[in-house]
C-alpha positions as CSV (number, residue, x, y, z in Angstrom):
1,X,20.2,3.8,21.2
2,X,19.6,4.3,17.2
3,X,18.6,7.2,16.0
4,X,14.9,5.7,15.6
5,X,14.9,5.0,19.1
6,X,12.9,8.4,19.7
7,X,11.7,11.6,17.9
8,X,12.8,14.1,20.3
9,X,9.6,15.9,20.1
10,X,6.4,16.1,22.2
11,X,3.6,13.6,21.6
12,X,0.7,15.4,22.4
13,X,-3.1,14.1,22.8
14,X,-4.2,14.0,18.8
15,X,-8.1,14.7,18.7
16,X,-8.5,14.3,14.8
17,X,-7.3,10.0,16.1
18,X,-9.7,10.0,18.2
19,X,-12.5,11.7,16.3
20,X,-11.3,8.8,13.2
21,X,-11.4,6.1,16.7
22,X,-14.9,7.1,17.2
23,X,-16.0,6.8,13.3
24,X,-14.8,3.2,13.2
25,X,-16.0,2.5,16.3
26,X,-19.5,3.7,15.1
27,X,-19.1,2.1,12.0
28,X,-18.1,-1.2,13.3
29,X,-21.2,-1.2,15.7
30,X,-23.5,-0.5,12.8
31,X,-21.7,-3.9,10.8
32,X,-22.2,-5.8,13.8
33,X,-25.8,-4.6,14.2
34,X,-26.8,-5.5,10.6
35,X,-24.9,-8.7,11.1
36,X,-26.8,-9.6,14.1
37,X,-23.7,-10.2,16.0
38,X,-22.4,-12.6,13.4
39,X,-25.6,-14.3,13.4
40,X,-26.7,-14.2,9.8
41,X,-30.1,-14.8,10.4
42,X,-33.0,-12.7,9.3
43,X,-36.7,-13.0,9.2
44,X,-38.4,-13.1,5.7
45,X,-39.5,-9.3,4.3
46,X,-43.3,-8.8,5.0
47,X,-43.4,-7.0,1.9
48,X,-41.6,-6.5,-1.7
49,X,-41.0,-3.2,-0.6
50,X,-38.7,-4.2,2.7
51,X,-36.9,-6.5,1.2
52,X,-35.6,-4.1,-1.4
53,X,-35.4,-1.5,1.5
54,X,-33.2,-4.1,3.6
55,X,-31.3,-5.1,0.8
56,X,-30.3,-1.4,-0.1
57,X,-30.0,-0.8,3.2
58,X,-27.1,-4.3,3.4
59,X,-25.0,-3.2,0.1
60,X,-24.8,0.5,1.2
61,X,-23.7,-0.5,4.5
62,X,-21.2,-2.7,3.4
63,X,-20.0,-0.7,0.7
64,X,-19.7,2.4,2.9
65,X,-18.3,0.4,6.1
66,X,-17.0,-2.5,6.0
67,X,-13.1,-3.6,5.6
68,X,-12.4,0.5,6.0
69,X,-13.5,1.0,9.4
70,X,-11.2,-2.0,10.6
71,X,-8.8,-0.4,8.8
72,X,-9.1,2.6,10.1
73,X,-8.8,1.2,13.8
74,X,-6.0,-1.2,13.2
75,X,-4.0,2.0,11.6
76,X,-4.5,3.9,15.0
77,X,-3.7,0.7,16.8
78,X,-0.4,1.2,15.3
79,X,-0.1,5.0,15.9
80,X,-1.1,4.7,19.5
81,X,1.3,1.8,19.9
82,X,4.0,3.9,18.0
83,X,3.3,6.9,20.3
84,X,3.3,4.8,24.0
85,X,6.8,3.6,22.3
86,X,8.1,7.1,21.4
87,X,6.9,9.2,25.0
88,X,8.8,6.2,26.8
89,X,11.7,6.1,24.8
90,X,12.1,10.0,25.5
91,X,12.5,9.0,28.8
92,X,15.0,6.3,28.6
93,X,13.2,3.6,28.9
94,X,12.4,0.6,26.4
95,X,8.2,0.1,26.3
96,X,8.6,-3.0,24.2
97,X,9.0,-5.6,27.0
98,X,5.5,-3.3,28.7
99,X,4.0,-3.4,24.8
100,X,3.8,-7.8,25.4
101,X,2.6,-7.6,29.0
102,X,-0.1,-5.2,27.6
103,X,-0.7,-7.5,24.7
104,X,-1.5,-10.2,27.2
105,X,-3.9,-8.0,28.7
106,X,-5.6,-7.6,25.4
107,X,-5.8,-11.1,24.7
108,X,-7.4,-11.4,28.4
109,X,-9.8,-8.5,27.4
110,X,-10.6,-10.4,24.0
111,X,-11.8,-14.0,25.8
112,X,-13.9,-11.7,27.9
113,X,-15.6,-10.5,24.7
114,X,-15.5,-13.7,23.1
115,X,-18.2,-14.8,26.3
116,X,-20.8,-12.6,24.7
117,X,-19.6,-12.3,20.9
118,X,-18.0,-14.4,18.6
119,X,-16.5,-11.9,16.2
120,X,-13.7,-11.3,18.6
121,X,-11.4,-8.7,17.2
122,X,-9.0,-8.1,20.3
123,X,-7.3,-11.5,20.6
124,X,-6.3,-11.1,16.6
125,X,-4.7,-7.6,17.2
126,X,-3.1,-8.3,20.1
127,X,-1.2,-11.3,18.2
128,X,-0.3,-9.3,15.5
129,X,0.8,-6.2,17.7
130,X,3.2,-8.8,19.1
131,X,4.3,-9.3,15.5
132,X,5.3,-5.6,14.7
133,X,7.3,-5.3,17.7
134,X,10.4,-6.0,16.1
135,X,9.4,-3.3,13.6
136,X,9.1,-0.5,16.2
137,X,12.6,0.7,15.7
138,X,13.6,-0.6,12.4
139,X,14.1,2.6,9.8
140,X,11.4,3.9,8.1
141,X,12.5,2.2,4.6
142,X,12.4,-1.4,6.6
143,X,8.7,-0.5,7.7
144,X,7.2,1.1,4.4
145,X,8.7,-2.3,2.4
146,X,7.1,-4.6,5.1
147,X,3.8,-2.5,5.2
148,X,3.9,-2.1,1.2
149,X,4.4,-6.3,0.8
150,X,1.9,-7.3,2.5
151,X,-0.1,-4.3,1.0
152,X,0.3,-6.3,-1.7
153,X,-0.8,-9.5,-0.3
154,X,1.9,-12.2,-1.4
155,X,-0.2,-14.9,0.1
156,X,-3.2,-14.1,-2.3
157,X,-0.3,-13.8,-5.1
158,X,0.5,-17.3,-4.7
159,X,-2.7,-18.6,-4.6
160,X,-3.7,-17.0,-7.6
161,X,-0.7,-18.3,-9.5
162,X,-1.4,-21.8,-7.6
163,X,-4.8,-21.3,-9.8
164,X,-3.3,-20.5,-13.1
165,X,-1.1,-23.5,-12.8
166,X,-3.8,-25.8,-11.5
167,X,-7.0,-25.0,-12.5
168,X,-9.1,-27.0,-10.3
169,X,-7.4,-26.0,-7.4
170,X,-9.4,-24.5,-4.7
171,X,-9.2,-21.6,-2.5
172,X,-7.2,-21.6,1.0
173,X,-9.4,-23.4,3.5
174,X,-8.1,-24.1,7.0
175,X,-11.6,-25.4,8.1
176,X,-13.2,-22.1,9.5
177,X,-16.4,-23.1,8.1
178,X,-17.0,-26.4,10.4
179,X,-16.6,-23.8,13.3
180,X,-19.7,-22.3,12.5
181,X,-22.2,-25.0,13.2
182,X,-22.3,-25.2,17.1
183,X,-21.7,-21.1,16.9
184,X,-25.4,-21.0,15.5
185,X,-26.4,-23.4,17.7
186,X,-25.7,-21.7,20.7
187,X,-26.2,-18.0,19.5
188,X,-29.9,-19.2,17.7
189,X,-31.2,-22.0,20.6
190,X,-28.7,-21.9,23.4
191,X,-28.4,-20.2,26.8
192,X,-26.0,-17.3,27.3
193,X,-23.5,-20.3,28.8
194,X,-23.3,-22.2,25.9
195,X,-23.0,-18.7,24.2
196,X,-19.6,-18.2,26.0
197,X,-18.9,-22.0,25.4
198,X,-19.1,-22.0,22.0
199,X,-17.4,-18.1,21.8
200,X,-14.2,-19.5,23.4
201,X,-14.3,-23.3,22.4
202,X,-14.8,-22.2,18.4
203,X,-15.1,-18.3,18.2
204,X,-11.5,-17.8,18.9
205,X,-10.0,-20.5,16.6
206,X,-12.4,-19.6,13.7
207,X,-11.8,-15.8,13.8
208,X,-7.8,-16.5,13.3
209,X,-9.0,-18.5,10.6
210,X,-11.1,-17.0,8.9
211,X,-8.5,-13.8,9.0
212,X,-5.9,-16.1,7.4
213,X,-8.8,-17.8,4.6
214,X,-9.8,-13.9,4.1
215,X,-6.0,-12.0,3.9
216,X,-7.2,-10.2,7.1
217,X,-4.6,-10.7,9.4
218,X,-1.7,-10.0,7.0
219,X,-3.8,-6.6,6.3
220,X,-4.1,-6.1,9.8
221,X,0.2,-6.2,10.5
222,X,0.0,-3.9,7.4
223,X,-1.8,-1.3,8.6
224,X,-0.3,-1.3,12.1
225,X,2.7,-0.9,10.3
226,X,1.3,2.4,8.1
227,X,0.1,3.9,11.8
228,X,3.5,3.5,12.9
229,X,4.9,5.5,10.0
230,X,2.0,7.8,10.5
231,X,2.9,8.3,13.9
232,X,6.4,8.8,13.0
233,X,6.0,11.4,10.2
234,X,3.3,13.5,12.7
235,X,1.1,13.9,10.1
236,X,-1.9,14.1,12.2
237,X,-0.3,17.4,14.0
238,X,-1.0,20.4,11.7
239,X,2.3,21.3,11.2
240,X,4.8,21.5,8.1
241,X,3.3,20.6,4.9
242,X,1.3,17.8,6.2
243,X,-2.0,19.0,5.2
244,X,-0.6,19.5,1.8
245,X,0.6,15.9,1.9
246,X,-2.7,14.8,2.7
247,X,-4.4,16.9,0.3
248,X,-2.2,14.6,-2.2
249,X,-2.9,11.7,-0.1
250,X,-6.8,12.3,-0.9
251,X,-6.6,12.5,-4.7
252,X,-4.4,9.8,-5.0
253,X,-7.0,7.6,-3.2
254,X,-9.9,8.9,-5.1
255,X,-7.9,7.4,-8.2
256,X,-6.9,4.4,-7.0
257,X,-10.2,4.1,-6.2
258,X,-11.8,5.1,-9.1
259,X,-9.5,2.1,-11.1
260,X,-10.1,-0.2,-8.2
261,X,-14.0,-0.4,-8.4
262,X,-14.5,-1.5,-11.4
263,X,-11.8,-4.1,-10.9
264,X,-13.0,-5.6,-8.0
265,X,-16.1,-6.9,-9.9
266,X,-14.5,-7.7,-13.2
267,X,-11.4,-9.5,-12.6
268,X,-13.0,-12.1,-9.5
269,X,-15.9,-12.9,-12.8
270,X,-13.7,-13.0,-15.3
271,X,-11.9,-15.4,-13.1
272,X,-14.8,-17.8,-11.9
273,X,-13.6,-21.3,-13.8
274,X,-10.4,-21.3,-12.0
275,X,-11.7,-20.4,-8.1
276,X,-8.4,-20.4,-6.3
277,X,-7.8,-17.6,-8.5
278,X,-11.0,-15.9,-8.6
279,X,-11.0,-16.2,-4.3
280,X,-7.8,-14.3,-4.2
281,X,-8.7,-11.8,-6.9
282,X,-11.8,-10.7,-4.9
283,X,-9.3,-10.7,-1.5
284,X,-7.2,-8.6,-3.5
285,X,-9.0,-6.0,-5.1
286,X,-11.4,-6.1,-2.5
287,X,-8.4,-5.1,0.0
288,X,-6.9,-2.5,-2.2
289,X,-10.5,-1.0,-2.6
290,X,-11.0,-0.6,0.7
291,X,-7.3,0.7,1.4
292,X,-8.0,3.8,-0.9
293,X,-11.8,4.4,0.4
294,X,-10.3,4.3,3.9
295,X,-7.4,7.4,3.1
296,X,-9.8,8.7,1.8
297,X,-12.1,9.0,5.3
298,X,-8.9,9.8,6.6
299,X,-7.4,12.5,4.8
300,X,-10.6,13.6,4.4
301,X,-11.6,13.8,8.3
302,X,-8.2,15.3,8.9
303,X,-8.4,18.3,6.2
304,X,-11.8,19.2,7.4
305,X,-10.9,19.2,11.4
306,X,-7.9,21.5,10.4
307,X,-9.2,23.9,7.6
308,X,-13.0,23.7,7.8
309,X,-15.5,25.0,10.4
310,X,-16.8,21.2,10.7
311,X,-13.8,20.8,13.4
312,X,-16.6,22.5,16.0
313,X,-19.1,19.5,15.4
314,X,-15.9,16.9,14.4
315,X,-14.6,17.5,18.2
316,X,-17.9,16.2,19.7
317,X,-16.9,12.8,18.3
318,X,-13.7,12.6,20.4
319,X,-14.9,11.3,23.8
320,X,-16.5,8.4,22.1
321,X,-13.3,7.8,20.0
322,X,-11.3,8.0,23.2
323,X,-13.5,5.1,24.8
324,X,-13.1,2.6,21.7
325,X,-12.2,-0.5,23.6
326,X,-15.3,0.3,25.9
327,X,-17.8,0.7,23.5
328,X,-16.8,-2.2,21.7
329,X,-16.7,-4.5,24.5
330,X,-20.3,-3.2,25.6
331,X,-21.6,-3.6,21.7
332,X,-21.1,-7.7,22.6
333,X,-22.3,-7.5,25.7
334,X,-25.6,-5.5,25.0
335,X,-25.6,-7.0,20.9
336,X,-25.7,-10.4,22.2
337,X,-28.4,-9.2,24.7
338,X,-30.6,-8.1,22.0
339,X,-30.0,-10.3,19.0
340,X,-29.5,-13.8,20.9
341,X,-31.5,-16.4,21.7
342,X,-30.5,-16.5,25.4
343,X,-31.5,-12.2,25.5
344,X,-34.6,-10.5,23.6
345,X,-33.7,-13.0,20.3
346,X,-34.1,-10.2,17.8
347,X,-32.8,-12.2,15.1
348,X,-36.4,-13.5,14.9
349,X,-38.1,-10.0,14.1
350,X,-35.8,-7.5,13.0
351,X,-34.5,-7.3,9.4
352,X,-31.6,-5.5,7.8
353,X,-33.1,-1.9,8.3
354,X,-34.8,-2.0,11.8
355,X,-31.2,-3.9,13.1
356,X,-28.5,-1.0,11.6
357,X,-31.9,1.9,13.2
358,X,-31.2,0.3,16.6
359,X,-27.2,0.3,16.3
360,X,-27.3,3.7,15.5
361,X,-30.0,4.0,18.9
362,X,-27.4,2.5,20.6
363,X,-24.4,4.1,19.3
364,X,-26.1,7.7,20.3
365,X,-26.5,5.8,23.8
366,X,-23.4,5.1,24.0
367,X,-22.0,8.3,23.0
368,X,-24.2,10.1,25.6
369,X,-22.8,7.8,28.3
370,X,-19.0,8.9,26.5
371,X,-20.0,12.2,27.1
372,X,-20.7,12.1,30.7
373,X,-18.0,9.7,31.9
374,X,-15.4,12.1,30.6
375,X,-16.5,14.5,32.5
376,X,-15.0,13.5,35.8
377,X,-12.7,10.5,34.4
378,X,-9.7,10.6,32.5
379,X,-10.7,7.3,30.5
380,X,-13.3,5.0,29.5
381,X,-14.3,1.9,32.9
382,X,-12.3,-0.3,30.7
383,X,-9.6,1.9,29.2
384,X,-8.5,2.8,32.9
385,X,-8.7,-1.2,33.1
386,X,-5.9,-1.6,30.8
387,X,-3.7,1.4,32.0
388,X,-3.6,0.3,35.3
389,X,-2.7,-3.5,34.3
390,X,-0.4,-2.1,32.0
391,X,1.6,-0.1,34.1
392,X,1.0,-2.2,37.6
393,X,3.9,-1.5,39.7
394,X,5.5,0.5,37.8
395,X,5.8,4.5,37.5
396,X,4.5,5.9,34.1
């Protein structure tokens, strides 16, 4: 064994993770919600008033969610993998050959979801935890250049030099766009078999993608790879200097916000008569935007659990943190139930502001069934799903 092989030191249950679990849970429900379960269709305003109201109520959703609660979950997908790692290596035993067989498991859990919901997130992160396997117990320098290259998204850098070169070249396009067609058809006219038809015959191939097209998968490795270092540094155990460090963490990520705003809208439009360049700026900036807002939530979430009377009302979020994978997997069940053709077919009457109203309905629903589960179960219906198909025949 290296000397990276294990920390030596106790991993207990973190509650600030999953109190930041159940934030980007909620916040990816209410993005779903507004998206109508990737269905982007809406009825027409009834009045100049809603339609400002649901088009203020789109941007600030976006601009507050979207990009950093995916960020935010696929950074604790890597701290949770990283801890799982650690508490078996402290015991002798190697969890990476376990880590693929639960990977398969995910990939089983994200078909399932890809019946009722197109969006899929599972089957994408349970390929690229395969892919940061081999960085599990690699030194810290290996992991902060890998995580801090594709921070820096090389595949966007070429493109946008591709553009500067050639002008009339085009943005990267895999054909994730002729996917969509027969997705519409089923979700807006079809029958809840067709639903899963189209889910698992263009759903799957369109989210990989589409997260290829839009730098999301190479952002997703990278921030498995930050939770990793995360999870090795304990920074979200109050202990040392760490919430010194993520005092510093906070400030830096207000100002790299602060320059990254503005940059996001003027270098993509500055950009627009060579598009392959223009595409990959907006990627870019877009990404690095999102980055900084998410350490932000973060460190922000963290300080105030550990220094501010907010942890009493903070801790309330845990239990629905600590059944993520069931609340998303219900959110496409009962999302397609409500906004499909082959359920109630909401996409007919609700715009931008009744839809993100009901996800937060059903979010509180959700966290009230949270609530009560936890009371006499140790996990979530399909959290305890997972664990026992993880671990099937073998002692923990």
């Amino acid at each position: 064994m290296n000397k990276y092989t294990h920390s030596g030191k106790p991993n207990t249950r973190i509650d600030v993770a999953d109190i930041l679990r159940g934030i980007a849970i909620g916040g990816i429900i209410l993005i779903h919600f507004i998206e109508h379960m990737n269905f982007y269709s809406f009825p027409e305003a009834s009045s100049a008033f809603w339609a400002k109201m649901n088009q203020a109520v789109w941007d600030s959703t976006f601009f507050l969610l979207a990009g950093k609660m995916y960020a935010i979950f696929a950074m604790l997908f890597g701290l949770s993998f990283y801890i799982q790692h650690d508490n078996q290596a402290q015991k002798g035993i190697d969890f990476r050959p376990r880590f693929v067989w639960r990977m398969i498991l995910l990939m089983l859990f994200g078909l399932f979801d890809l019946l009722f919901y197109n969006g899929d997130i599972l089957f994408l992160y349970a390929v690229c935890g395969l892919l940061v396997i081999p960085f599990i117990r690699a030194s810290d320098k290996i992991i902060l250049f890998a995580a801090s290259f594709l921070l820096l998204q090389p595949v966007e850098i070429a493109y946008i030099i591709k553009g500067l070169i050639d002008p009339t070249a085009l943005p990267m396009d895999l054909g994730s766009g002729a996917c969509w067609g027969p997705i519409y058809q089923a979700t807006g006219g079809g029958s809840i078999f067709d639903v899963a038809a189209a889910g698992i015959r263009y759903g799957l191939p369109v989210n990989f993608l589409w997260a290829i097209e839009n730098g999301r998968m190479t952002q997703t490795v990278c921030f498995f790879l930050f939770g990793i270092l995360l999870g090795r540094k304990r920074m979200f155990y109050n202990e040392g200097n760490n919430l010194v460090r993520w005092k510093n963490i906070f400030v830096i990520a207000l100002i790299g916000f602060i320059v990254m705003l503005p940059l996001y809208y003027l270098v993509p439009k500055a950009t627009q008569s060579i598009p392959c360049a223009s595409h990959s700026f907006n990627v870019m900036f877009n990404m690095w935007k999102n980055f900084c807002m998410m350490l932000m939530i973060v460190s922000g979430v963290t300080l105030a659990y550990y220094k501010t009377s907010a942890k009493n009302w903070l801790i309330k979020i845990a239990p629905y943190g600590k059944m993520s994978l069931t609340n998303y997997l219900s959110q496409s069940i009962f999302g397609g139930l409500i906004f499909y053709n082959w359920g109630f077919g909401l996409f007919r009457h609700c715009g931008h502001t009744a839809s993100i109203l009901m996800g937060a309905c059903f979010i509180v629903l959700q966290f009230l069934f949270c609530t009560w589960w936890l009371k006499s179960h140790k996990r979530g219906p399909f959290e305890e799903l997972w664990n026992q198909a993880t671990w099937f025949g073998k002692h923990k």
